[in-house]
C-alpha positions, -999 to +999 in steps of 0.1 A: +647-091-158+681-109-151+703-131-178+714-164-173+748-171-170+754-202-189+785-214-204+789-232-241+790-270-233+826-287-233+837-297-268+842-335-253+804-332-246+795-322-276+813-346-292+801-375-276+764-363-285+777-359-321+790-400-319+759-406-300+738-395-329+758-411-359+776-393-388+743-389-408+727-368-382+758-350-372+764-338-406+730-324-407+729-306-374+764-294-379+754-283-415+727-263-399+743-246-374+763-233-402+732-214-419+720-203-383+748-183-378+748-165-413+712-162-403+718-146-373+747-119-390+762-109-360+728-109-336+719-131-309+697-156-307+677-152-274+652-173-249+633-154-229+611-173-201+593-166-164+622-189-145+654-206-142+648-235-123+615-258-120+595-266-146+601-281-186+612-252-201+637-242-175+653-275-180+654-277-215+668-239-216+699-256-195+708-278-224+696-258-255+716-227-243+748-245-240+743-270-273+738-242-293+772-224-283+789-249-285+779-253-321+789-217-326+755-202-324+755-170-305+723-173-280+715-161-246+688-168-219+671-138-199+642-145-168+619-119-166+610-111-127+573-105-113+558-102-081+535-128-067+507-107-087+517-113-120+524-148-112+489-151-100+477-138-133+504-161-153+489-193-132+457-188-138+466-175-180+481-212-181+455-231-164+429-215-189+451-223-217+449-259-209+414-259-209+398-251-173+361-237-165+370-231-128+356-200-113+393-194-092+410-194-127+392-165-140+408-137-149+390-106-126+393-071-133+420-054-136+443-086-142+454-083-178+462-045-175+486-055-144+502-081-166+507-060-199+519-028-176+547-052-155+557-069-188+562-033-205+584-026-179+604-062-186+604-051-220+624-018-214+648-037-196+655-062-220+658-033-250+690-028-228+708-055-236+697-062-271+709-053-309+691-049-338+701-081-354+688-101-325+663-127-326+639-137-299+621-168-286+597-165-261+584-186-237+547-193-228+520-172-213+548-155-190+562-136-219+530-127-244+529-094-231+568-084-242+566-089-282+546-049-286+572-038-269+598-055-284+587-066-320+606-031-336+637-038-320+654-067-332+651-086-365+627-109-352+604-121-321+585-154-320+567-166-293+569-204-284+539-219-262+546-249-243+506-256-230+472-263-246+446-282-250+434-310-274+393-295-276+387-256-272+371-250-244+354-217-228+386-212-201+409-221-230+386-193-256+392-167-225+428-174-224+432-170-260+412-141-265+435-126-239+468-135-250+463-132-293+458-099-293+494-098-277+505-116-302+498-098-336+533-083-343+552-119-334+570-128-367+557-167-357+544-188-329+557-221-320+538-251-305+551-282-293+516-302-302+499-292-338+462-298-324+471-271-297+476-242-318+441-221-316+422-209-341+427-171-330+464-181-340+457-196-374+465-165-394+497-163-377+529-182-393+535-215-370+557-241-363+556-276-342+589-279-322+587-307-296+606-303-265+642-323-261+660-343-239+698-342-231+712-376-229+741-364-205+723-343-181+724-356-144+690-363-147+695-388-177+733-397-178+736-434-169+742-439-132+774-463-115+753-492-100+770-479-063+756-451-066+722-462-067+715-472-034+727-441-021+703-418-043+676-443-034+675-438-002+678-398+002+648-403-023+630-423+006+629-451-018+658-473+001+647-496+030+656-475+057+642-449+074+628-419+047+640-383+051+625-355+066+611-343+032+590-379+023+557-384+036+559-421+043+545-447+066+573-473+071+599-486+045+596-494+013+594-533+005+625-533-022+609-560-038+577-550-045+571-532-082+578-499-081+557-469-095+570-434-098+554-407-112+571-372-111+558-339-118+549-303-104+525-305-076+498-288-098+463-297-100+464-309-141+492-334-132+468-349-111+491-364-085+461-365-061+440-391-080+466-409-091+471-420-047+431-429-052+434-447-078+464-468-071+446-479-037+432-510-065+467-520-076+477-550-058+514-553-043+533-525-059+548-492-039+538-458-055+558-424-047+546-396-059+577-368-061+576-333-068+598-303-060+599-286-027+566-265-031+584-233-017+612-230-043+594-225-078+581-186-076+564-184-111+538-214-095+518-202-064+501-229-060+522-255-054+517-253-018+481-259-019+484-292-044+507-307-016+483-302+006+455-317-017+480-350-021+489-348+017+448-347+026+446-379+000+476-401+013+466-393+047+426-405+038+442-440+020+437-473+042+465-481+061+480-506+041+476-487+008+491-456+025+522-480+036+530-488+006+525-451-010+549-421-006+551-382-012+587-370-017+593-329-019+632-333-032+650-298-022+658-279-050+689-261-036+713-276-058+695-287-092+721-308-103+713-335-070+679-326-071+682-342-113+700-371-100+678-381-072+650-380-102+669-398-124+678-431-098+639-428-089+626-433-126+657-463-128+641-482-102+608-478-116+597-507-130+570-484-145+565-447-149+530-431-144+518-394-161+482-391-157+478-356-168+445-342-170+462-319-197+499-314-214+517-297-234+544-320-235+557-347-214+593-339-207+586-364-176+578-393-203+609-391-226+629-392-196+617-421-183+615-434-220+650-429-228+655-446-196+636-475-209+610-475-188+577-486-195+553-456-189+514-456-187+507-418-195+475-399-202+463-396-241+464-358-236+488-331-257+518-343-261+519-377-247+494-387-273+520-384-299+551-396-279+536-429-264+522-450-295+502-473-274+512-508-269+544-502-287+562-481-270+539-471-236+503-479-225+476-446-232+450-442-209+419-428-230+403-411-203+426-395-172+395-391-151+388-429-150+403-446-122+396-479-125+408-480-161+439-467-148+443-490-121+442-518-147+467-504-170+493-500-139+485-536-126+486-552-161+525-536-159+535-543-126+520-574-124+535-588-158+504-590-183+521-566-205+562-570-213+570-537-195+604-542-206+598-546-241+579-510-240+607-498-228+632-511-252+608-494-283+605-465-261+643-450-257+645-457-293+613-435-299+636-408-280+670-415-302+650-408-327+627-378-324+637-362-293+670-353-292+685-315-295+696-315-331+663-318-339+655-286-321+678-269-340+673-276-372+635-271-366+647-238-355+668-232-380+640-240-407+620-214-387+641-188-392+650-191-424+620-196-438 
């Protein structure tokens, strides 16, 4: 276990968020950081997750942490650590949460009493470092196994889960019936999709607390036209030659539609059958980005879906693989790393998720706030953010191809007003998405 070092957010950035937002709103949010604190009487409000870099949560933690000090709330952020065991066992806990039947994502023998023994042990660290009048909010499968040992410690432990599925299924049953018992002294679990929470949960006092997006991070922030080019090209998405971390096959055509989805290289985001099912849109350029597979240690298996996509680009035609990309973007310093994302999903002219299953698509506000029109997957969370035709395009079913094909070329080749999606679409995120809604959701949780 290790805490996070993270600083309260400048006062002129907070500020700007409050004008951003309008007096109504600020007034509100202000209003209830006001009972939070009284709330908290002297404790700390902490987040506990599995990592502090890749990944939703991660990111989200970088912005809620400082928000919330610099609205006076007293919070902190602690990792817990684990060897590539218990990240095995976490991988394979999340994939059967969202629903798979594969043999590998079993869980064997001996797995669950690995990954409640290591997380006792992460609980008697954290014990050091916490009061009485603490509260705690923990992260996904990764953290389950602390709240028996730390439910009679502080004032209050709830557990917020950030994966699911829309239809029970017998990997998703095995997760649960893994994880709930875990879960019976949490004061409340939180979801960010209502249809997720499980049935062996429904006795349980719950919440729906949809993820947030910081308008001012570097992955968001509005970027100086000069800059563009610049970003573009270290992204391999400039017209000269790609760096050493793009898998491409000759230049991009800058004025070809461009198609971006980003995401984990993990096998429910799909990134694989998005190449083979691109090979029918005409003209447009796809890349296909993810982190550098080596640098994310709670996800083992990033290595292995790079492959999978690298296998897939490499078995396109010719032309189809010229004018398709994979781009591993180092993760050394996450601040670049945000800002190559964000000049890749500005020079989109659409953004792709087809998820095979989410919990929410951080990926899809960003590239909605952006104004982008996006053609997601009607699974978890991007059911609810993307009203179809409105403010995105939903593709019933992620497994068809061809029906995805069509949704991408009607976009890119200008049977649907892409920019008109995207207009409705970053006022979807002004108004639901944003971080004073997480805290006053969290503020009703823990006052009520």
């Amino acid at each position: 276990m290790h805490v996070i070092d993270t600083p309260a957010m400048p006062p002129a950035t907070r500020d700007a968020f409050l004008t951003l937002i309008g007096p109504e709103r600020a007034d509100r949010l202000q209003d209830a950081a006001r009972r939070l604190r009284r709330r908290l009487d002297g404790g700390t409000l902490w987040h506990v997750n599995s990592t502090a870099a890749g990944g939703g949560v991660a990111e989200m933690l970088h912005v809620l942490v400082p928000f919330y000090r610099a609205l006076g709330v007293p919070v902190r952020w602690a990792v817990v650590d684990g060897d590539p065991a218990f990240f095995d066992t976490t991988k394979r806990l999340g994939n059967l949460a969202y629903g798979s039947v594969q043999d590998a994502d079993r869980l064997r023998p001996g797995d669950l009493d690995g990954y409640t023994r290591h997380l006792a042990a992460e609980a008697d660290r954290l014990r050091t470092v916490l009061g009485p009048a603490d509260v705690l909010l923990l992260h996904d499968h990764q953290t389950a196994g602390l709240v028996p040992g730390l439910s009679s410690v502080t004032a209050g432990v709830h557990w917020r889960c950030h994966v699911g599925v829309d239809a029970p299924t017998p990997g998703s049953r095995e997760a649960w019936a893994a994880l709930a018992p875990l879960l019976e002294k949490a004061d409340g679990v939180v979801f960010s999709v209502r249809r997720h929470i499980p049935e062996e949960l429904a006795h349980h006092r719950a919440a729906v607390i949809p993820p947030v997006l910081w308008p001012f991070a570097p992955k968001n922030e509005p970027l100086p036209a000069d800059r563009l080019p610049g970003l573009l090209e270290r992204c391999g998405l400039g017209p000269g030659d790609a760096p050493g971390y793009v898998l491409a096959d000759g230049p991009r055509d800058p004025a070809a539609p461009l198609v971006v989805q980003v995401s984990r290289w993990d096998r429910l985001k799909d990134m694989h059958a998005v190449l083979t099912g691109f090979a029918a849109v005409p003209d447009a350029h796809l890349a296909l980005i993810g982190p550098d597979p080596a640098s994310i240690p709670d996800d083992i298996e990033q290595a292995h879906w790079f492959e999978v996509c690298r296998a897939a680009w490499t078995a396109l035609p010719p032309g189809v693989r010229r004018r398709t990309r994979l781009v591993c973007l180092p993760m050394h310093d996450l601040d670049d790393n945000a800002r190559l994302v964000n000049a890749a999903q500005r020079a989109a002219g659409l953004v792709v998720q087809k998820s095979l299953a989410e919990g929410f698509g951080l990926t899809v506000t960003e590239a909605m706030w952006k104004a982008r029109p996006v053609v997601g997957s009607a699974v978890g969370g991007i059911a609810d953010q993307i009203d179809h035709g409105r403010t995105g395009l939903l593709l019933d079913d992620p497994h068809d191809l061809a029906a995805f094909a069509r949704l991408v070329t009607d976009v890119t080749g200008g049977a649907v007003d892409g920019a008109a999606l995207g207009r409705r679409a970053r006022a979807r995120v002004h108004g639901a998405y944003l971080p004073d809604s997480d805290l006053l959701a969290v503020t009703g949780l823990l006052l009520t």
